[in-house]
DRENDRENMI-251608 format. One record per atom (N, C-alpha, C): residue number from 1; chain; atom name; x, y, z. Coordinates in steps of 0.05 Angstrom, whole numbers, padded with zeros to 5 digits. Layout:
BEGIN
+-------+------+------+--------+--------+--------+
! mivex ! titi ! miti !      X !      Y !      Z !
+-------+------+------+--------+--------+--------+
!   NUM !    A !   CA !      X !      Y !      Z !
...
+-------+------+------+--------+--------+--------+
***
This chain:
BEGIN
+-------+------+------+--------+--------+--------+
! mivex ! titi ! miti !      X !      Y !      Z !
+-------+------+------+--------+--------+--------+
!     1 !    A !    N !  00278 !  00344 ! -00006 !
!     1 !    A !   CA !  00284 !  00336 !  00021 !
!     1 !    A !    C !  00281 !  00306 !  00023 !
!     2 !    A !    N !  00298 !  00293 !  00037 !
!     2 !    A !   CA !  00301 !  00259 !  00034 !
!     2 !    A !    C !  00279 !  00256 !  00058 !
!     3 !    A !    N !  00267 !  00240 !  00058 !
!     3 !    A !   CA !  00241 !  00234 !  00069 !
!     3 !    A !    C !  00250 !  00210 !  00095 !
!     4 !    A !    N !  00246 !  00207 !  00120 !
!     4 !    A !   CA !  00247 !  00190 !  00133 !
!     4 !    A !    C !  00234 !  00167 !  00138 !
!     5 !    A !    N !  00248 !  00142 !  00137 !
!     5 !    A !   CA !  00229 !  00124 !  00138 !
!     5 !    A !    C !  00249 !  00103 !  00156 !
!     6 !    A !    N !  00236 !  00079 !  00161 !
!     6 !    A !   CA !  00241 !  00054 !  00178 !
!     6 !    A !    C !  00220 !  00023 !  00172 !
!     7 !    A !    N !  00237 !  00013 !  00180 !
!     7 !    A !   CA !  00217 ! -00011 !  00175 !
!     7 !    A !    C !  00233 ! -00035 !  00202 !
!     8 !    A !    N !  00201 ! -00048 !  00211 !
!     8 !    A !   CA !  00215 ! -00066 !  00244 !
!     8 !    A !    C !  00185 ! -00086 !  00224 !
!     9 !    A !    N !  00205 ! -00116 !  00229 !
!     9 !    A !   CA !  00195 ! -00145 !  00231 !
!     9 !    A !    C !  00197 ! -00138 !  00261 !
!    10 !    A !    N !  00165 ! -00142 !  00264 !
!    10 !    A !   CA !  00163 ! -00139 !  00299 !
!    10 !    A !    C !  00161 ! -00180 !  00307 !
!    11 !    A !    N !  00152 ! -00185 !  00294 !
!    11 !    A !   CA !  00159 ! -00222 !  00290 !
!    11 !    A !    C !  00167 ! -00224 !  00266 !
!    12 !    A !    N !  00169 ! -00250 !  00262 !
!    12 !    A !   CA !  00174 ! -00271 !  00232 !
!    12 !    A !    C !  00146 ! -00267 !  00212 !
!    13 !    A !    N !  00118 ! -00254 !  00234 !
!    13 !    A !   CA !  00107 ! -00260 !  00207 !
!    13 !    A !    C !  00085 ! -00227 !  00214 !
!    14 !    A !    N !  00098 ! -00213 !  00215 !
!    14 !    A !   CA !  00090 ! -00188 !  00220 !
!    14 !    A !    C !  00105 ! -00156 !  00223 !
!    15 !    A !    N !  00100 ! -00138 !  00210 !
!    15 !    A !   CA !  00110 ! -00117 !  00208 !
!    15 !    A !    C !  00098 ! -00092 !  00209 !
!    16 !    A !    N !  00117 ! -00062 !  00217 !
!    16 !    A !   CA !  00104 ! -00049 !  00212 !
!    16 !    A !    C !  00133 ! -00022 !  00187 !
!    17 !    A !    N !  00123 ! -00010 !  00186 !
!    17 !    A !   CA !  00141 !  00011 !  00161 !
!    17 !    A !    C !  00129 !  00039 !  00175 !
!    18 !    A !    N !  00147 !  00055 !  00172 !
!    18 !    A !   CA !  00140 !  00087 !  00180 !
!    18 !    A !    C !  00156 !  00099 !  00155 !
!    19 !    A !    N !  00133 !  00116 !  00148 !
!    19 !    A !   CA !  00158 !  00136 !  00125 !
!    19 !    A !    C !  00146 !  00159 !  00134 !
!    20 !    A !    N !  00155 !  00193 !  00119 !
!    20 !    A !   CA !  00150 !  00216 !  00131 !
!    20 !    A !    C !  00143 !  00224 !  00096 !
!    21 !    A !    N !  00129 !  00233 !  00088 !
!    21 !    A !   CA !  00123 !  00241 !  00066 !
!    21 !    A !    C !  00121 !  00279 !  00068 !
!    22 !    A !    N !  00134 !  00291 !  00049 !
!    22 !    A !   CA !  00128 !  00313 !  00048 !
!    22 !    A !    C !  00106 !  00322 !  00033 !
!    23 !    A !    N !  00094 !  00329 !  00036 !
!    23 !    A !   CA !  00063 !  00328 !  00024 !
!    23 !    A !    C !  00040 !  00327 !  00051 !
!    24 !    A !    N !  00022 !  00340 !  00046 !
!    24 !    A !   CA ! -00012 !  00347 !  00072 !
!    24 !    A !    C ! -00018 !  00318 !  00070 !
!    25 !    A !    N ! -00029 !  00310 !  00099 !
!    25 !    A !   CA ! -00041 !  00282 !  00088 !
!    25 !    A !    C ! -00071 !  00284 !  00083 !
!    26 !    A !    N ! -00087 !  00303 !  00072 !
!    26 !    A !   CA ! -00101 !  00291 !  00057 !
!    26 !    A !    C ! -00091 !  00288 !  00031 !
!    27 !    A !    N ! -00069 !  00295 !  00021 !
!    27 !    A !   CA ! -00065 !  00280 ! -00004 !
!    27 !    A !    C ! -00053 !  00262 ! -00005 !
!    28 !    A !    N ! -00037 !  00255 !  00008 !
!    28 !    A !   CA ! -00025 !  00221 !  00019 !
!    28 !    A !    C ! -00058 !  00207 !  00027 !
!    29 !    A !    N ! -00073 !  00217 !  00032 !
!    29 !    A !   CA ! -00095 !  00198 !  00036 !
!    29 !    A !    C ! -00107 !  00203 !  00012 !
!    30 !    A !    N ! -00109 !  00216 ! -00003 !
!    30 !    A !   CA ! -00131 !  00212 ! -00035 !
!    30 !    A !    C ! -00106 !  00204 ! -00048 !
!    31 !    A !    N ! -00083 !  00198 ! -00048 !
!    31 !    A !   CA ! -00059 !  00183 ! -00058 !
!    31 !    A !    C ! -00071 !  00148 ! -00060 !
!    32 !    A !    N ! -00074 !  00140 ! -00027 !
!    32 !    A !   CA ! -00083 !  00113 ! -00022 !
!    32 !    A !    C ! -00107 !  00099 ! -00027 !
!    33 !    A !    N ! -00126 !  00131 ! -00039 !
!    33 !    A !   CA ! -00159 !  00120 ! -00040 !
!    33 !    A !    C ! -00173 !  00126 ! -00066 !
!    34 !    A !    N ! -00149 !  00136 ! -00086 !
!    34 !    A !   CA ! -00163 !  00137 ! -00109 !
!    34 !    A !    C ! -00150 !  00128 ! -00135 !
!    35 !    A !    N ! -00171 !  00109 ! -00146 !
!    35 !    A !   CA ! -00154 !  00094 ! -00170 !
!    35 !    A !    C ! -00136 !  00108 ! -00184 !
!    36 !    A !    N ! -00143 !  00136 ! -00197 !
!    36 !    A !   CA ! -00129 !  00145 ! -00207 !
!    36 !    A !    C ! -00101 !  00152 ! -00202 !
!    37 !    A !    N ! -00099 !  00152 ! -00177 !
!    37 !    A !   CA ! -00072 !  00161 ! -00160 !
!    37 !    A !    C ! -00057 !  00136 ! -00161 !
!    38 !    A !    N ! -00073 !  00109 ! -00145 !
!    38 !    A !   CA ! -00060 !  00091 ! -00142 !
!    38 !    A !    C ! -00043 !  00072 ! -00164 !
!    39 !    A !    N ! -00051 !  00088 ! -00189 !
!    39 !    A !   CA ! -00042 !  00067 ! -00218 !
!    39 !    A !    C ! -00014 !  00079 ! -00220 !
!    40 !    A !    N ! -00011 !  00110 ! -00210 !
!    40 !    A !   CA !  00015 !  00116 ! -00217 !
!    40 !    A !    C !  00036 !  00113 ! -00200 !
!    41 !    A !    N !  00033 !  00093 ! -00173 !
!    41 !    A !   CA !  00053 !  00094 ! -00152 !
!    41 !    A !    C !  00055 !  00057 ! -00146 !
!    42 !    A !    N !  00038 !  00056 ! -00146 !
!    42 !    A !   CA !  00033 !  00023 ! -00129 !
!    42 !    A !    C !  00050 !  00006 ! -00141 !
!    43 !    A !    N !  00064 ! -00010 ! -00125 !
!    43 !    A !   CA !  00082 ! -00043 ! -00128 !
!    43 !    A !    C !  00105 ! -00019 ! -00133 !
!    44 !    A !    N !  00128 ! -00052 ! -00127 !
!    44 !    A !   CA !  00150 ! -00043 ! -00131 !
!    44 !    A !    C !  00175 ! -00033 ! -00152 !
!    45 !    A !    N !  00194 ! -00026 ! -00155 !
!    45 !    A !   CA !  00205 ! -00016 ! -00177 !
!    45 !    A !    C !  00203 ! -00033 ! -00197 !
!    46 !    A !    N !  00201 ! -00022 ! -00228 !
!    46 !    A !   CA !  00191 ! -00039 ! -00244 !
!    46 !    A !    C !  00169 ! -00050 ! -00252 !
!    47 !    A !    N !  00146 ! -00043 ! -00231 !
!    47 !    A !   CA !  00117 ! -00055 ! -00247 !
!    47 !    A !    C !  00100 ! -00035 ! -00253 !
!    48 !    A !    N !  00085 ! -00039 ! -00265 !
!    48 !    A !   CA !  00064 ! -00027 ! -00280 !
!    48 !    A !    C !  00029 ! -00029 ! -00269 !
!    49 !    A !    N !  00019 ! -00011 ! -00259 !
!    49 !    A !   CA ! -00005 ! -00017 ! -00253 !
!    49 !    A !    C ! -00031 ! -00019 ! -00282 !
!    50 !    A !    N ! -00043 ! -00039 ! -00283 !
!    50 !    A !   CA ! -00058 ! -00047 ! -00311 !
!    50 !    A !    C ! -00087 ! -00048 ! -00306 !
!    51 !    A !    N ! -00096 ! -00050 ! -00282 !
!    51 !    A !   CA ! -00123 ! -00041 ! -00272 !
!    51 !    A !    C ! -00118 ! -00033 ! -00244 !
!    52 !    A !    N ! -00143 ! -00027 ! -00237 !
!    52 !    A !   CA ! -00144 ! -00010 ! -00209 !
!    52 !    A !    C ! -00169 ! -00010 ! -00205 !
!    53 !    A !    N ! -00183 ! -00014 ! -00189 !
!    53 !    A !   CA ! -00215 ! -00020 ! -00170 !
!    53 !    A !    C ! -00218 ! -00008 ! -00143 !
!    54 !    A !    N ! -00231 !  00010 ! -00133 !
!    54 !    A !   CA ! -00231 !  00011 ! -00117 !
!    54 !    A !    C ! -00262 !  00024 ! -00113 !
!    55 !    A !    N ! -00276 !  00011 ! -00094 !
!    55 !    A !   CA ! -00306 !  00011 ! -00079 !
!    55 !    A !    C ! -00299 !  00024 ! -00050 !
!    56 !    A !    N ! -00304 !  00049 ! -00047 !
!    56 !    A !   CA ! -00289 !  00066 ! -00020 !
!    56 !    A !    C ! -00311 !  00075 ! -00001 !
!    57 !    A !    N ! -00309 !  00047 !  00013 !
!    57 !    A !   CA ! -00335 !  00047 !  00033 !
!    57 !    A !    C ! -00324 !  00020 !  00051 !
!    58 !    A !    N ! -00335 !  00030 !  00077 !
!    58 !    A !   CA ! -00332 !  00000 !  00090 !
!    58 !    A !    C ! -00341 ! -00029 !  00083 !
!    59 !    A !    N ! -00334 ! -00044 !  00069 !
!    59 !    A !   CA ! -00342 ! -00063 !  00058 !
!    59 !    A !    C ! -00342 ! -00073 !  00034 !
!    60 !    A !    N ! -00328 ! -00045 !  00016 !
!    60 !    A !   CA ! -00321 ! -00049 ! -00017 !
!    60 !    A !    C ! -00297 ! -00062 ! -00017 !
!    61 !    A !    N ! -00297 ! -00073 ! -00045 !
!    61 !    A !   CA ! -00266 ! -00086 ! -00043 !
!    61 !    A !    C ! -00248 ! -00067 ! -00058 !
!    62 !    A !    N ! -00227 ! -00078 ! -00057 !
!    62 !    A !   CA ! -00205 ! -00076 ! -00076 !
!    62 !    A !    C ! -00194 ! -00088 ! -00098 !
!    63 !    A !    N ! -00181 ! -00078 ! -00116 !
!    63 !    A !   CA ! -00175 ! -00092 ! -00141 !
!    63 !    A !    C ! -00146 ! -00087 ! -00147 !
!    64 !    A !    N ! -00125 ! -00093 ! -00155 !
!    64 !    A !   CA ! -00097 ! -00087 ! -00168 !
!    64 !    A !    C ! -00092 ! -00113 ! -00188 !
!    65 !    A !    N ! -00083 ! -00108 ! -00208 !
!    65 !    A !   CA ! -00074 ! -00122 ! -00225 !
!    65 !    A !    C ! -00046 ! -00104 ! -00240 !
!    66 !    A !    N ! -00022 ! -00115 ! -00239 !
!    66 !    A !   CA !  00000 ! -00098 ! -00239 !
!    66 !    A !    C !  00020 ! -00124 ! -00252 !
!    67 !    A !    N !  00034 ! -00110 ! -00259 !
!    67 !    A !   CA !  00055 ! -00139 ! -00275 !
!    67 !    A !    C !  00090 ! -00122 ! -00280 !
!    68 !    A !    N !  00114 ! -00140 ! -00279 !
!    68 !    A !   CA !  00134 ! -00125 ! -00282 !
!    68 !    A !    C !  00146 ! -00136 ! -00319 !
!    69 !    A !    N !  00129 ! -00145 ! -00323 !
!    69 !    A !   CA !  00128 ! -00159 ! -00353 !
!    69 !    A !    C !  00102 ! -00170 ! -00364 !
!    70 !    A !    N !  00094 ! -00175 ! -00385 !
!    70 !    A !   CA !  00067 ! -00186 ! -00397 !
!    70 !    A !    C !  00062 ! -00216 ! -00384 !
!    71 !    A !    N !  00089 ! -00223 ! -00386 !
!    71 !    A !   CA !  00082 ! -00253 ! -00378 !
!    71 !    A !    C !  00082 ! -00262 ! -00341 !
!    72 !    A !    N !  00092 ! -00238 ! -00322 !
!    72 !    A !   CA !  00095 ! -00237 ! -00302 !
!    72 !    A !    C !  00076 ! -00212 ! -00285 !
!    73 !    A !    N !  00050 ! -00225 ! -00284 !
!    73 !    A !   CA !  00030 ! -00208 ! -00274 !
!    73 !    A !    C !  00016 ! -00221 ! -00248 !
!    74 !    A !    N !  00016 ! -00185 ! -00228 !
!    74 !    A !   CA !  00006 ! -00200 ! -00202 !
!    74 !    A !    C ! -00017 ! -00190 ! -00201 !
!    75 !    A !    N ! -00039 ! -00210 ! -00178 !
!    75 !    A !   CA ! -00064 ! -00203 ! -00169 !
!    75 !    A !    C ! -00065 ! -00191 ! -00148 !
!    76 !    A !    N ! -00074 ! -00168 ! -00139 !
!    76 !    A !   CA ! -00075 ! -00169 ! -00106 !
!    76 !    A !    C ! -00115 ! -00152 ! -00097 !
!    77 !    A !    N ! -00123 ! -00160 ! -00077 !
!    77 !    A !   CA ! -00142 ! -00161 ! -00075 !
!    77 !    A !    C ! -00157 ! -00156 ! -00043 !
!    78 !    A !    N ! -00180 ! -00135 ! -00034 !
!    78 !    A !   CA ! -00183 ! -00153 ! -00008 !
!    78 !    A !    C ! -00203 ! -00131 ! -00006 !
!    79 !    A !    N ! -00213 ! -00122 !  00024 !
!    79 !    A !   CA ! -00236 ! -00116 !  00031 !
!    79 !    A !    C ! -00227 ! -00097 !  00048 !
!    80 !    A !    N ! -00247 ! -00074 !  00038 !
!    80 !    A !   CA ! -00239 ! -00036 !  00065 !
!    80 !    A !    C ! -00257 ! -00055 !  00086 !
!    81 !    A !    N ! -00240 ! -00054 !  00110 !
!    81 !    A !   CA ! -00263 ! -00056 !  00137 !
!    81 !    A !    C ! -00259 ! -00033 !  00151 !
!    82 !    A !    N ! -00247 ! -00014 !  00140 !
!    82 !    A !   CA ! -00240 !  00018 !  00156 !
!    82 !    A !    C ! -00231 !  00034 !  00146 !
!    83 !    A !    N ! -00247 !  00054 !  00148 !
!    83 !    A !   CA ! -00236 !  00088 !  00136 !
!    83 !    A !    C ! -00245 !  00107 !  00153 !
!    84 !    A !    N ! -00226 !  00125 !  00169 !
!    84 !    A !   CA ! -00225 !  00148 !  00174 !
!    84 !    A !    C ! -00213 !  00168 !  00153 !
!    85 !    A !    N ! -00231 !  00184 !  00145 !
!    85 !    A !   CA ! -00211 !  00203 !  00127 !
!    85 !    A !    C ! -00207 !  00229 !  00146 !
!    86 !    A !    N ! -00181 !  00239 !  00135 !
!    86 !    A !   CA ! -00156 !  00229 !  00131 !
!    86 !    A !    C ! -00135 !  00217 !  00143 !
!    87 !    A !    N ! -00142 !  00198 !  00166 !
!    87 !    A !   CA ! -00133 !  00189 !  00183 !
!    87 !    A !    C ! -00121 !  00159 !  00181 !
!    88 !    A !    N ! -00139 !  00141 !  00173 !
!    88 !    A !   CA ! -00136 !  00115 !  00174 !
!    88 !    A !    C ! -00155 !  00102 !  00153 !
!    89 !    A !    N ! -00133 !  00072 !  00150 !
!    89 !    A !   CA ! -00147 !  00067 !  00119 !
!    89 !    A !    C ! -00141 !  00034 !  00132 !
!    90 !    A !    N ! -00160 !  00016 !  00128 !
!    90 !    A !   CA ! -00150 ! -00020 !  00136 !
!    90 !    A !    C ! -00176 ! -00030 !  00122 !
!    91 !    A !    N ! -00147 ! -00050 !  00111 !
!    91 !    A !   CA ! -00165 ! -00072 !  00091 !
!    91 !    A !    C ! -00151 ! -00089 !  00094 !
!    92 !    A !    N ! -00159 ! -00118 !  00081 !
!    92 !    A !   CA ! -00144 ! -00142 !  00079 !
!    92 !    A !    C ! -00134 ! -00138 !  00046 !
!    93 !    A !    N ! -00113 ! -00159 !  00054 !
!    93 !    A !   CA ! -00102 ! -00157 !  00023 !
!    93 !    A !    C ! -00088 ! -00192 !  00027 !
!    94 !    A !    N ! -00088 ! -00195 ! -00003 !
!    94 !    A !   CA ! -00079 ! -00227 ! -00013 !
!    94 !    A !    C ! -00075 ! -00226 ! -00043 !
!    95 !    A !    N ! -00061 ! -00242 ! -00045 !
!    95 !    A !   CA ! -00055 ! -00240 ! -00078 !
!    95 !    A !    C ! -00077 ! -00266 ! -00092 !
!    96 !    A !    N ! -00072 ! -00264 ! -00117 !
!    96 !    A !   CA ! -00100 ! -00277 ! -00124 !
!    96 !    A !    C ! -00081 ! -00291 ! -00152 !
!    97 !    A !    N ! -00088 ! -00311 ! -00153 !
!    97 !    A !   CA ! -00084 ! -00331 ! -00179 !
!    97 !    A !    C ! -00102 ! -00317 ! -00206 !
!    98 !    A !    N ! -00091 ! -00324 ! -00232 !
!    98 !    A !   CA ! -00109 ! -00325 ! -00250 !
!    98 !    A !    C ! -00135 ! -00333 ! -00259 !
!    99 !    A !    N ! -00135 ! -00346 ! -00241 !
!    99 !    A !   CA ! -00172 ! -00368 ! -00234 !
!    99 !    A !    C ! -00187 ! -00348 ! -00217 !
!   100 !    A !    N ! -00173 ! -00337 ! -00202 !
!   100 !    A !   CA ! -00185 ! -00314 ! -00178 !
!   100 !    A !    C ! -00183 ! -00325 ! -00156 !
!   101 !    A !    N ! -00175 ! -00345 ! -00150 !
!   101 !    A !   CA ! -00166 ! -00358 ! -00123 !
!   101 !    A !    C ! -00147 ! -00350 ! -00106 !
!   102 !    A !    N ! -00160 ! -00340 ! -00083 !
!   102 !    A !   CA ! -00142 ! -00317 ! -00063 !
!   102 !    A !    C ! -00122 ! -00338 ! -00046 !
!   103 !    A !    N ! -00100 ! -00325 ! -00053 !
!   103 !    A !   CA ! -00074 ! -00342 ! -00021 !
!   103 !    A !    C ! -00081 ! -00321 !  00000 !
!   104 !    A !    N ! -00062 ! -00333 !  00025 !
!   104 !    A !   CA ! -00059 ! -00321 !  00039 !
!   104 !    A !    C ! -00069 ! -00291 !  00049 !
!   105 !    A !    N ! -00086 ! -00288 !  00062 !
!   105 !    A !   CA ! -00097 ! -00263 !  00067 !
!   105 !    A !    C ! -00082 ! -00252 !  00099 !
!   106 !    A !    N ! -00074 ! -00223 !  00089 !
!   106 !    A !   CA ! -00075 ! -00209 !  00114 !
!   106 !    A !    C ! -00090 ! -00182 !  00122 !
!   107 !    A !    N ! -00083 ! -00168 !  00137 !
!   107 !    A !   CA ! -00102 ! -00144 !  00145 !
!   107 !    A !    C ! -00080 ! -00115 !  00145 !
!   108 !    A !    N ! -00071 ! -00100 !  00128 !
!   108 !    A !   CA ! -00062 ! -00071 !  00134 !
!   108 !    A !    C ! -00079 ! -00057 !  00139 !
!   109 !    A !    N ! -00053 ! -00044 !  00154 !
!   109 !    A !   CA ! -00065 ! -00012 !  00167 !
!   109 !    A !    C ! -00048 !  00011 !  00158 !
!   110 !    A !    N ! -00064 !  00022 !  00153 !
!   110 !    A !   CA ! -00043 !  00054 !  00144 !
!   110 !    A !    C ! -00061 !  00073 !  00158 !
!   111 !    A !    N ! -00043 !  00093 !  00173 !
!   111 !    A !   CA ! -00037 !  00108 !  00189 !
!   111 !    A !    C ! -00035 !  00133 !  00184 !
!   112 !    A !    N ! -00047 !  00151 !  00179 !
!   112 !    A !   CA ! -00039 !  00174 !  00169 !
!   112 !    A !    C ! -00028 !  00200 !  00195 !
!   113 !    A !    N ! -00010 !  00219 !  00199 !
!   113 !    A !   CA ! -00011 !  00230 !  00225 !
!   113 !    A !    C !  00001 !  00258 !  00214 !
!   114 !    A !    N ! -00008 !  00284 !  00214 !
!   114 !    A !   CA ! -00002 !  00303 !  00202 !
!   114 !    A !    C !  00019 !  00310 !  00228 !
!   115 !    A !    N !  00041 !  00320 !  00208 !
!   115 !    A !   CA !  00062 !  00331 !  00226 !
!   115 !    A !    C !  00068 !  00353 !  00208 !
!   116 !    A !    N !  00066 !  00375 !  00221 !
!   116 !    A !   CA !  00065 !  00400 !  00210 !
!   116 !    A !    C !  00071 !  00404 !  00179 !
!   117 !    A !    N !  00041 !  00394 !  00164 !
!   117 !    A !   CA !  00049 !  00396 !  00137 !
!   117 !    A !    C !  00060 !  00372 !  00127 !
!   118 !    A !    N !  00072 !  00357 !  00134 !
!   118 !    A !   CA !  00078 !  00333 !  00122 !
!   118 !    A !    C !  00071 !  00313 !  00139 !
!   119 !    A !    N !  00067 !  00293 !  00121 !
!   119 !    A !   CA !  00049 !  00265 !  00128 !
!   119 !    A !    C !  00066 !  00245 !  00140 !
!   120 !    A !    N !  00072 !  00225 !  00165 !
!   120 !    A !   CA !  00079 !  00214 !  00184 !
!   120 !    A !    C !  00062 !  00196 !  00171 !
!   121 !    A !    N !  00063 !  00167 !  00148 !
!   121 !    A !   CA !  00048 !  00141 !  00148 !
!   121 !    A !    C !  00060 !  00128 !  00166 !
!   122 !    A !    N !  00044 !  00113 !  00178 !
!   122 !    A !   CA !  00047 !  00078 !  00201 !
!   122 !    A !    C !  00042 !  00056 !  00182 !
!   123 !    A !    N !  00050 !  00040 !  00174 !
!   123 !    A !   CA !  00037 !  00022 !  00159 !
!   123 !    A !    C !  00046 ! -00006 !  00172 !
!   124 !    A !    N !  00027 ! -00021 !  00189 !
!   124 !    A !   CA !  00025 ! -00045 !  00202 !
!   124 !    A !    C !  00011 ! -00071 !  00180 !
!   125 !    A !    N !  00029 ! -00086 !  00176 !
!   125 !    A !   CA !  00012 ! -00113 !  00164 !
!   125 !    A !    C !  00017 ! -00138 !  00177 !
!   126 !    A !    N ! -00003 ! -00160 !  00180 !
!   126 !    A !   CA ! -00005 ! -00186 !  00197 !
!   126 !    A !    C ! -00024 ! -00193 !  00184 !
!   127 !    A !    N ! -00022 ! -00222 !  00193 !
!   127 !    A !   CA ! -00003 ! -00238 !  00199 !
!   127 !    A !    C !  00004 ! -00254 !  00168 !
!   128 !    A !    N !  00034 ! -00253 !  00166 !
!   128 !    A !   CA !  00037 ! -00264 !  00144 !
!   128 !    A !    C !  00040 ! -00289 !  00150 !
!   129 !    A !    N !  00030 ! -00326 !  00132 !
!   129 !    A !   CA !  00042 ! -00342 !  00132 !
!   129 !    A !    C !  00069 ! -00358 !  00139 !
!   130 !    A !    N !  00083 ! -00334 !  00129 !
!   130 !    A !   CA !  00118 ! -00345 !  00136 !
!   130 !    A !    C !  00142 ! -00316 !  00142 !
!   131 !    A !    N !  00163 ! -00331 !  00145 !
!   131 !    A !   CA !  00176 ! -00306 !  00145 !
!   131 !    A !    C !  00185 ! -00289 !  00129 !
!   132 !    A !    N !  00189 ! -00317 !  00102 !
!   132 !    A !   CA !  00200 ! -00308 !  00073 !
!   132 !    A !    C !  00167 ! -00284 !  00078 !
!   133 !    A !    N !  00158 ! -00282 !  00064 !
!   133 !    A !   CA !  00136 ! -00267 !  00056 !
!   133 !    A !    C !  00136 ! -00251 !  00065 !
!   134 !    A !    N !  00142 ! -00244 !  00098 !
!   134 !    A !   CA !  00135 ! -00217 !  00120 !
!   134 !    A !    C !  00164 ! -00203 !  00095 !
!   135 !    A !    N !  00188 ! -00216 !  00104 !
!   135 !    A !   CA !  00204 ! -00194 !  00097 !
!   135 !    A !    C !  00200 ! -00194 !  00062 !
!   136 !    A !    N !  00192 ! -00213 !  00051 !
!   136 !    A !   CA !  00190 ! -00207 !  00020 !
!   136 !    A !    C !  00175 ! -00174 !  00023 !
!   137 !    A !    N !  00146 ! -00175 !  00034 !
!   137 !    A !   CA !  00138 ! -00139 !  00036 !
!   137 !    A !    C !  00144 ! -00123 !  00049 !
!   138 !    A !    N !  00174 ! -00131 !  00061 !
!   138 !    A !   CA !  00184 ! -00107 !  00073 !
!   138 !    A !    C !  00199 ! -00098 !  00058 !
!   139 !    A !    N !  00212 ! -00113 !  00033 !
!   139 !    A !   CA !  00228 ! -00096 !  00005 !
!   139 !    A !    C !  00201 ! -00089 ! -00009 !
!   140 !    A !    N !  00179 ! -00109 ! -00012 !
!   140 !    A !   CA !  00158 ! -00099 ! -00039 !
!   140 !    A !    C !  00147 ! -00071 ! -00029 !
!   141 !    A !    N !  00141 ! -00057 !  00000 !
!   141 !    A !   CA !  00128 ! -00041 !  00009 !
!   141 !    A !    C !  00148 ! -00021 !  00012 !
!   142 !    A !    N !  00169 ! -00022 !  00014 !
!   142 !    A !   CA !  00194 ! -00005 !  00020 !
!   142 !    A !    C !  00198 !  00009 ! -00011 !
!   143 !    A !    N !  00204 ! -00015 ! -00026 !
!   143 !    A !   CA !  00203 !  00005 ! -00057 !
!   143 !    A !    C !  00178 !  00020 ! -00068 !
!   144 !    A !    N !  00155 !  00013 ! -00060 !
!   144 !    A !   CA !  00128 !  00015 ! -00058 !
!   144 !    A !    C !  00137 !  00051 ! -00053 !
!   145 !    A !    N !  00137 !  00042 ! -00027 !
!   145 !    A !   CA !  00131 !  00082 ! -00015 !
!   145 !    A !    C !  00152 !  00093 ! -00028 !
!   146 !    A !    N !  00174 !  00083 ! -00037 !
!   146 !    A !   CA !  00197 !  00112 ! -00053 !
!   146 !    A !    C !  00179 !  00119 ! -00074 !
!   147 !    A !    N !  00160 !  00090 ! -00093 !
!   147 !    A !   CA !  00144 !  00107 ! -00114 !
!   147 !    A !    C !  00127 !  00122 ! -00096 !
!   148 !    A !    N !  00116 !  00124 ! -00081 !
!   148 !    A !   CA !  00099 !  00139 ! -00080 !
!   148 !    A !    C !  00107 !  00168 ! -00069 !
!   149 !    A !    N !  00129 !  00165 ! -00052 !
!   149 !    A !   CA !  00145 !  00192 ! -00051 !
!   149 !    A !    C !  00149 !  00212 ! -00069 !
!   150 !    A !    N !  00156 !  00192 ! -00084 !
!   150 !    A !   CA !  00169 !  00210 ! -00129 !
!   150 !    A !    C !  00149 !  00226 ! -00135 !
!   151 !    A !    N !  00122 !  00207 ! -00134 !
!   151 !    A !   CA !  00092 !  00204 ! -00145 !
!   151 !    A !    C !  00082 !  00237 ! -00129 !
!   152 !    A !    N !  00086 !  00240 ! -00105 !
!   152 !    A !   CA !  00081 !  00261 ! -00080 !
!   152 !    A !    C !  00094 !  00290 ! -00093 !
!   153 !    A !    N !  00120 !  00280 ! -00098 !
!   153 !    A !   CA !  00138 !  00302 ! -00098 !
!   153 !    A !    C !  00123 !  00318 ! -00130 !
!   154 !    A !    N !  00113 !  00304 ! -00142 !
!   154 !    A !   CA !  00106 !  00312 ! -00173 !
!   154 !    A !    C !  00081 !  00326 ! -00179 !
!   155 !    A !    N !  00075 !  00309 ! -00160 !
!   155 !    A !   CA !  00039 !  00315 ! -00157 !
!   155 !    A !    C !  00020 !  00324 ! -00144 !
!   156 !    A !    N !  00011 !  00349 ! -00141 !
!   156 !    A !   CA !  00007 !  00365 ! -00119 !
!   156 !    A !    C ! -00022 !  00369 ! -00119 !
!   157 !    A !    N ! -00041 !  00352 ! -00128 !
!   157 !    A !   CA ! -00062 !  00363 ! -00125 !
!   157 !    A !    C ! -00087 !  00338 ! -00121 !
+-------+------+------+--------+--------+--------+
***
């Protein structure tokens, strides 16, 4: 079943994405909250997840290190300030240099909303720096959730 989704630049430096996942959302939520899950879906077509961290508590961080080649590897990084399970999940996120030096930080929200059996995500992120960047993760997050749709469709437990 083709899965519904949308994506609104509500400004230049802010967005939000809706997709409809077929799958319960607690497993769209142990999809988003457990390393093991998240190595086989996360970033966009073509990359590879190469570590995974995750401290799942208000105040643990996050870890991704993912690359779409050896020599082209990204950081990304940030801090849970919220978990409802299976409801809602917000952290900050920023990408991080090879030194560990964080750019630009913002704050997502993911949304979880059971609709009879299948999972309704919201996913709100702000404020980005620029506009390039808002819509750069409106393709990086858009290819993002088809993996994780594939990832859904395969994996049922």
């Amino acid at each position: 079943m083709a899965a519904r989704s949308s994506a609104a630049v509500e400004d230049a430096r802010e967005l939000t994405l809706t997709r409809v996942f077929d799958a319960p959302r607690a497993l769209v939520f142990k999809a988003w909250t457990q390393p093991e899950h998240i190595s086989r879906w996360w970033g966009p077509h073509g990359f590879t997840v190469f570590e995974c961290q995750i401290d799942l508590r208000v105040g643990g961080g996050w870890y991704i290190r993912m690359g779409s080649a050896p020599n082209q590897m990204a950081r990304q990084r940030g801090i849970i300030r919220e978990i409802i399970a299976p409801e809602r999940l917000v952290f900050t996120y920023a990408f991080e240099d090879e030194a560990g030096t964080r750019g630009h930080e913002t704050i997502v929200t993911a949304a979880f909303t059971d609709e009879g059996g299948k999972t309704l995500l919201t996913l709100h992120q702000a404020v980005f720096e620029s506009d390039f960047m808002c819509k750069d993760h409106v393709r990086g997050w858009g290819e993002t959730l088809e993996r994780l749709a594939d990832y859904l469709n395969h994996n049922r437990e």
